[in-house]
C-alpha positions in Angstrom: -51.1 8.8 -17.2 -47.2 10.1 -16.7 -47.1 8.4 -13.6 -47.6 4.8 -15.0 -45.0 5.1 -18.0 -42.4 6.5 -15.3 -39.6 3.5 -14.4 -37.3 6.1 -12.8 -38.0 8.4 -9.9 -35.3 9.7 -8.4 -36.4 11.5 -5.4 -32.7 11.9 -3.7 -31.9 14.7 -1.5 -35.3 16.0 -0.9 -34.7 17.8 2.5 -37.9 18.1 3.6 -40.1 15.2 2.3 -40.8 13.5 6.0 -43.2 11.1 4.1 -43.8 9.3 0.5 -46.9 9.8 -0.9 -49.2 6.7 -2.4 -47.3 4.9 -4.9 -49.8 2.7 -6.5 -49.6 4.7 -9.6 -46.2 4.1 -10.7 -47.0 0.5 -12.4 -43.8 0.6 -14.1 -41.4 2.0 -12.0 -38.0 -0.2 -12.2 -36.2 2.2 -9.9 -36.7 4.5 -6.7 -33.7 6.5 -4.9 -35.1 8.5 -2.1 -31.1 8.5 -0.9 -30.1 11.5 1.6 -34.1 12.7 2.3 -32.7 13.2 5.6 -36.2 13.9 7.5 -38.0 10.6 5.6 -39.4 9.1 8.3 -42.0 6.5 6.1 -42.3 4.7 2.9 -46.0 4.6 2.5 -46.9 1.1 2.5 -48.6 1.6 -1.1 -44.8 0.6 -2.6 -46.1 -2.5 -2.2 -47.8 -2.1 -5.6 -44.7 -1.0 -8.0 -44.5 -5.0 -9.3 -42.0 -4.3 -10.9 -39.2 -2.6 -8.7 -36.1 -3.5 -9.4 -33.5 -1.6 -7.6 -34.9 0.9 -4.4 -32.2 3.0 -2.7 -33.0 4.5 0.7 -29.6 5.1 2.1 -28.9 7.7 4.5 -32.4 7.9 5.4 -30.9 8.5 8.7 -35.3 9.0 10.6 -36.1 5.8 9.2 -36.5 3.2 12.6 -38.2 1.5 9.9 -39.6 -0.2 6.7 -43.0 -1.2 5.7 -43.7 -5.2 6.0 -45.1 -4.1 2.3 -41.5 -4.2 0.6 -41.7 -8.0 1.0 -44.0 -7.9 -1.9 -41.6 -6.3 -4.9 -41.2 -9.4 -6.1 -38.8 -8.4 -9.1 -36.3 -6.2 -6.6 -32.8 -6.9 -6.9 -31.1 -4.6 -5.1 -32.0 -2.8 -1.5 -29.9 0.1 -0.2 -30.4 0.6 3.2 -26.9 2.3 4.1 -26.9 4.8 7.1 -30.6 4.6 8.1 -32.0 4.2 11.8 -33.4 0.8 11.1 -33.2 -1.5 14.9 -34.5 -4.6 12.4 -35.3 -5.6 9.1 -38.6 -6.7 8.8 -38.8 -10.4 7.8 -41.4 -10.1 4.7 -38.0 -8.9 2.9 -36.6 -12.6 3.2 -39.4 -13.8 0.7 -37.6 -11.6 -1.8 -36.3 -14.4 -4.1 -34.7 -12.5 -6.8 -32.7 -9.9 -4.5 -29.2 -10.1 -5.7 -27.8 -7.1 -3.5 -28.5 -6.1 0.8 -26.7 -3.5 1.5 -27.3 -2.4 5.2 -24.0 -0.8 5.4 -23.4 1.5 9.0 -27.0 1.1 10.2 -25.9 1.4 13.6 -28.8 0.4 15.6 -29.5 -2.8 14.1 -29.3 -5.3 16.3 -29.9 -8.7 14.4 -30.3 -10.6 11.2 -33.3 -13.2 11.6 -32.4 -16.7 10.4 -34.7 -16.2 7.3 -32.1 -14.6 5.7 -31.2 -18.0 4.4 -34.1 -18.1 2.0 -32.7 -15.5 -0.1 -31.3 -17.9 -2.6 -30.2 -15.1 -5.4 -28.3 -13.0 -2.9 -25.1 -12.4 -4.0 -23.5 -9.3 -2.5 -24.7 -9.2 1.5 -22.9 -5.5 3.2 -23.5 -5.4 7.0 -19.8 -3.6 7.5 -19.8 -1.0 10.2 -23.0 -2.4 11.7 -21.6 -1.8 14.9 -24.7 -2.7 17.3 -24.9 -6.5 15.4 -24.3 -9.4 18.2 -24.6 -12.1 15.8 -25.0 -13.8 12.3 -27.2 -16.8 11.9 -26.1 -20.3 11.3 -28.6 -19.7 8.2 -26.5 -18.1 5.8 -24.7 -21.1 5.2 -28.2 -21.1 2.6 -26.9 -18.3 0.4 -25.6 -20.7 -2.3 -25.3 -17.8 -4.5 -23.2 -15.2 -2.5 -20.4 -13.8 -3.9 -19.5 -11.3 -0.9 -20.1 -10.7 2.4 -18.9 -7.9 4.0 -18.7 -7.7 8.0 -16.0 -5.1 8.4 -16.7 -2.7 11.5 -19.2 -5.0 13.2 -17.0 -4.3 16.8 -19.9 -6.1 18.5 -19.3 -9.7 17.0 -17.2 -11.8 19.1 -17.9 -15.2 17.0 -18.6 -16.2 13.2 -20.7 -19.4 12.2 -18.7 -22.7 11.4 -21.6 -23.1 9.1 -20.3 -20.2 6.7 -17.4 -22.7 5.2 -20.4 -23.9 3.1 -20.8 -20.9 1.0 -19.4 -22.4 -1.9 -19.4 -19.4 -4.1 -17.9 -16.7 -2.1 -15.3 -15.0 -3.7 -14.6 -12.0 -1.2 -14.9 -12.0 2.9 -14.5 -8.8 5.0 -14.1 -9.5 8.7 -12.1 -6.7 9.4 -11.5 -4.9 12.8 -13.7 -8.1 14.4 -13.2 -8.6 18.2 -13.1 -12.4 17.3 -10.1 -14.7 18.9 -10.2 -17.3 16.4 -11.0 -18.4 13.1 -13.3 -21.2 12.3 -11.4 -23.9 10.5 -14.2 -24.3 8.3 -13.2 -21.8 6.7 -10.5 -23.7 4.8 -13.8 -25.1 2.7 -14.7 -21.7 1.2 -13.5 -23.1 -2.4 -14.1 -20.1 -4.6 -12.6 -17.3 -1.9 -10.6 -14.8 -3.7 -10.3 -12.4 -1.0 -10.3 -11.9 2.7 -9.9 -9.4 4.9 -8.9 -9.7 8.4 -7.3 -6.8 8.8 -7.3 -5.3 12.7 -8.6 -8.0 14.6 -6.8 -7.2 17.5 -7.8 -10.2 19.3 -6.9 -12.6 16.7 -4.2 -14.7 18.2 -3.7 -18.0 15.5 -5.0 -19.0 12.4 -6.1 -22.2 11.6 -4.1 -24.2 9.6 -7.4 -25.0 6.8 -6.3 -21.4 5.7 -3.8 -23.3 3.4 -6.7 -25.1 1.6 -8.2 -21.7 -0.1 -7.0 -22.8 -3.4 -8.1 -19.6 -5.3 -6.8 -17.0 -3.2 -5.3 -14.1 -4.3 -5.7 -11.4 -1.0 -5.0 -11.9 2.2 -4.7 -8.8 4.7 -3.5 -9.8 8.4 -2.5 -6.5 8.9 -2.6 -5.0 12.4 -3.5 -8.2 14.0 -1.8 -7.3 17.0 -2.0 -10.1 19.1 -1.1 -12.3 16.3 1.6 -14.8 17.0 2.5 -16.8 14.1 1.4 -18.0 10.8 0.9 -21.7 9.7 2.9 -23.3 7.6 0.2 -24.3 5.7 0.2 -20.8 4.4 3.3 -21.8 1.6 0.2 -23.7 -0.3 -1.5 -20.8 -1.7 -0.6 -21.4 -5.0 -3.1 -18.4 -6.3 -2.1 -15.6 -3.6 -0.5 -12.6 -5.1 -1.0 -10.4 -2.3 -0.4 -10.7 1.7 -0.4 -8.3 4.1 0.9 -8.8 7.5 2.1 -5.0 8.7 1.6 -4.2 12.1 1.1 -7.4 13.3 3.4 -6.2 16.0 3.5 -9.9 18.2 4.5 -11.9 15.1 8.1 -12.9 15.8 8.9 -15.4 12.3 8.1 -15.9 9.1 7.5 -19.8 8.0 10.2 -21.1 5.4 7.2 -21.9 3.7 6.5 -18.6 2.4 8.9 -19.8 -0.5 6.1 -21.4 -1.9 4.3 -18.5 -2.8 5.1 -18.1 -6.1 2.5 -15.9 -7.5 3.3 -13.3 -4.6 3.8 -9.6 -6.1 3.1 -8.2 -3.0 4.7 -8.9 0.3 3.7 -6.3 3.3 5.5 -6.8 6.7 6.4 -3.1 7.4 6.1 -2.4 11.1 6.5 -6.0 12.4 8.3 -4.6 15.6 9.0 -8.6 17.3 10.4 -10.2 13.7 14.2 -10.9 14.1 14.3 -12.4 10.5 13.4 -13.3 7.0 13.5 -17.1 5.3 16.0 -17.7 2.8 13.2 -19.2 1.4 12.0 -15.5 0.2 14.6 -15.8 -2.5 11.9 -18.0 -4.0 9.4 -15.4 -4.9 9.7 -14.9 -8.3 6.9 -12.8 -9.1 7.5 -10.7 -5.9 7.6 -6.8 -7.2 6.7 -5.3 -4.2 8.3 -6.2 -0.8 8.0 -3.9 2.5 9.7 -4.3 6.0 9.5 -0.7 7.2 9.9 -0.4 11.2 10.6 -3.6 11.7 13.2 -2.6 14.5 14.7 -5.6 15.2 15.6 -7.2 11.7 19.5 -6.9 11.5 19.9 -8.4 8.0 18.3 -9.4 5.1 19.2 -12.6 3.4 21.5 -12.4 0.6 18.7 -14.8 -1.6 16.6 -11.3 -2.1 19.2 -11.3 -5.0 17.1 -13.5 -6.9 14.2 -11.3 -6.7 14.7 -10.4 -10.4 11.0 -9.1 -10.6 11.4 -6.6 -7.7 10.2 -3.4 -8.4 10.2 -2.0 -4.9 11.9 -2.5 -1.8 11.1 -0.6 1.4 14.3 -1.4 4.1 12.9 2.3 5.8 13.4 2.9 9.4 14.6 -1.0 10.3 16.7 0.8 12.7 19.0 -2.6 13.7 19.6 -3.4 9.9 23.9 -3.5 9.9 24.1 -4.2 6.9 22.8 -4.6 3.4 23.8 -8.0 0.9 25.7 -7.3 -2.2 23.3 -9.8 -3.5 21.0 -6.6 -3.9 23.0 -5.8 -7.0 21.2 -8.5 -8.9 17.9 -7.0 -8.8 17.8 -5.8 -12.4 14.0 -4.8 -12.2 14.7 -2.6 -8.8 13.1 1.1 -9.4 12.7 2.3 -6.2 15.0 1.5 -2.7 14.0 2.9 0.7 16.9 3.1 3.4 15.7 6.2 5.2 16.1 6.1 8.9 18.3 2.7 8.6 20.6 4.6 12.1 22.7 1.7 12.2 23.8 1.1 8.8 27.6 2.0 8.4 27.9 1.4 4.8 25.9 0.2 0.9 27.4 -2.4 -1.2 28.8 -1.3 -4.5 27.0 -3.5 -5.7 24.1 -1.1 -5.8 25.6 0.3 -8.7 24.5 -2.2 -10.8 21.0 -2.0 -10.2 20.3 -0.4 -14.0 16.4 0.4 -13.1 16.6 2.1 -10.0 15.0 5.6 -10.2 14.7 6.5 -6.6 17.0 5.7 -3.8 16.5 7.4 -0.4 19.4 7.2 2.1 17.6 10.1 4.3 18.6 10.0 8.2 21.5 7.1 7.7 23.2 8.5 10.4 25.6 5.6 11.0 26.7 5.8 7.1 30.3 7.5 6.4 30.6 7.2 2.9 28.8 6.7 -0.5 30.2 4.0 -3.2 31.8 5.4 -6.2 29.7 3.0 -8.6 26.8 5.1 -7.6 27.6 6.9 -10.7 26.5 4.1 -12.6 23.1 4.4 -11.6 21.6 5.6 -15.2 18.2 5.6 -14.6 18.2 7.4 -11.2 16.1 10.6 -11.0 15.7 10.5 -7.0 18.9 10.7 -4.4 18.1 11.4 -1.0 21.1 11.6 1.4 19.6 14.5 4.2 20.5 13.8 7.6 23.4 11.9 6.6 25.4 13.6 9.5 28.7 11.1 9.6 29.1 11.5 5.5 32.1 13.0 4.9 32.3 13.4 1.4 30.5 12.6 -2.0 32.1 10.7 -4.7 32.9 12.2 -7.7 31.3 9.9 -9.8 28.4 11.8 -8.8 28.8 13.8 -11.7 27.9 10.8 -14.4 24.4 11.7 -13.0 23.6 14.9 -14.0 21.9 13.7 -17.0 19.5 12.4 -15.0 16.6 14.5 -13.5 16.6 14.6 -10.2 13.7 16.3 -8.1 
């Protein structure tokens, strides 16, 4: 009688249970988690029964090679965990599942393909196949999933290609096609309306975007970084009017910036740290308003920065470390009133800093570490009020230290 009232079982880490026993009882169970039962190697096909399943968690199940057709019957499930099992296939009665909201076959990495009747799962809205390393290919079907929000591909090394077809998922907000072996992007992409986020981070291969990129309208992040073999970006990119966040570090090929950049201006965060072939920076970043966060660590062959990163009035951060050509730094850099923290570290070819730094007002870290070219130290860096952080180690050509030093004892320094 117990066993029809139940809606929860939760039958998680059970170490030695190799098989389910008959279900049928459970009338009302809503949800199952038989998560990390390591030696599970069946569901007993009576789960077929529990009509009114909801959610049924069988992740890191890693004996499972697989699942009973019967699961195609829980008509009322909306969410299937299948992370980390042994599964080669999924069997196709789960595409009749019309109300599943959320696939999760996260690191199952001996599945091999997703049938084309994964299109019929019209309330699908979070699909995560990342790290499904053995997967050669998505269909031209889920260009069906009207209602998916996010689709996560991430790991899949075995994908070479993704379907033009998937510029018609009109609702996706978030796309994870990170470490791909893929060479190019569909330009179909450029119709994906409602994206929000994507994620292209390490696809070594990767050598252009296409220039449809510019059309994702409600963009806010886009990560490029490590893309090696990455070349350039289009100028189309200056028309993504929503982007606060792009990440471009590491793409070690990439030897400019577009002018168009500029355009950008609900940008907060701007990574380029270890772009090791850039030579320069747009004026045209002087434009970034909103910017608060701007890096260009390692990139070894920058020599200057443009003196329009004075109008970055809503910098917060600026990471200069390790650019081992920079000569020089603009006195421009005394404008940015909302500066907190400044990373020179490791800038071996800088000879002197502007004394203009000595009106940045906010700044409460400044690290000057390994500055080896760099013989003295302003005197206005005793007007730094707010400074609690002043790291000059390794400083070995610094002669003295001003005396104006003093005026920042007040401060707490650690």
């Amino acid at each position: 009688m117990a066993a029809k009232q139940l809606k929860v079982l939760n039958l998680s880490y059970s170490r030695e249970l190799r098989y389910t026993p008959n279900l049928s009882a459970f009338t009302k169970l809503e949800i199952l988690i038989l998560s990390n039962c390591y030696k599970l190697k069946q569901v007993d096909p009576s789960i077929g029964k529990l009509k009114s399943l909801i959610s049924l968690d069988l992740c890191r199940c890693r004996n499972m090679r697989k699942l009973p057709e019967e699961v195609g019957e829980l008509q009322e499930l909306k969410e299937l965990l299948l992370i980390s099992i042994g599964i080669r296939k999924i069997p196709m009665s789960i595409y009749s599942l019309r109300k599943l909201e959320k696939l999760a076959i996260r690191s199952c990495r001996s599945l091999v393909e997703i049938p084309l009747a994964i299109g019929n799962l019209s309330s699908l809205q979070y699909l995560d196949l990342n790290l499904c390393s053995s997967l050669r290919k998505i269909p031209h079907s889920i260009e069906n999933l009207s209602s998916l929000k996010r689709l996560e591909l991430g790991g899949c090394t075995s994908l070479t290609e993704i379907p033009s077809s998937m510029g018609n998922l009109s609702s996706l907000e978030l796309l994870d096609l990170a470490s791909y072996k893929l060479s190019k992007i569909p330009s179909s992409i450029g119709d994906l309306s409602s994206l929000k986020q994507l994620d292209l981070e390490s696809c070594e291969l990767l050598i252009e975007i296409p220039s449809s990129i510019g059309d994702l309208s409600s963009l806010k992040q886009l990560q490029l970084g490590f893309c090696s073999s990455l070349r350039e970006i289009p100028s189309s990119i200056g028309n993504l009017s929503s982007l606060e966040q792009l990440y471009l570090g590491g793409c070690m090929s990439l030897t400019k910036i577009p002018n168009s950049i500029g355009n950008l201006y609900s940008l907060e965060q701007l990574h380029l740290g270890s772009c090791v072939s850039l030579t320069e920076i747009p004026n045209s970043i002087g434009n970034l308003f909103s910017l608060k966060k701007l890096n260009l660590e390692s990139c070894d062959l920058l020599i200057e920065i443009p003196s329009s990163i004075g109008n970055l009035y809503s910098l917060e951060k600026l990471d200069l470390g390790f650019c081992v050509s920079l000569i020089e730094i603009p006195s421009s850099i005394g404008n940015l009133s909302s500066l907190q923290q400044l990373d020179l570290g490791g800038c071996v070819s800088l000879t002197k800093i502007p004394s203009s730094i000595g009106n940045l007002s906010s700044l409460e870290q400044l690290d000057l570490w390994n500055c080896e070219s760099l013989t003295k130290i302003p005197s206005s860096i005793g007007n730094l009020s707010s400074l609690k952080q002043l790291n000059l180690k390794r400083c070995e050509l610094l002669i003295e230290i001003p005396s104006s030093i003093g005026d920042l004892l007040s401060n707490n320094f650690s």
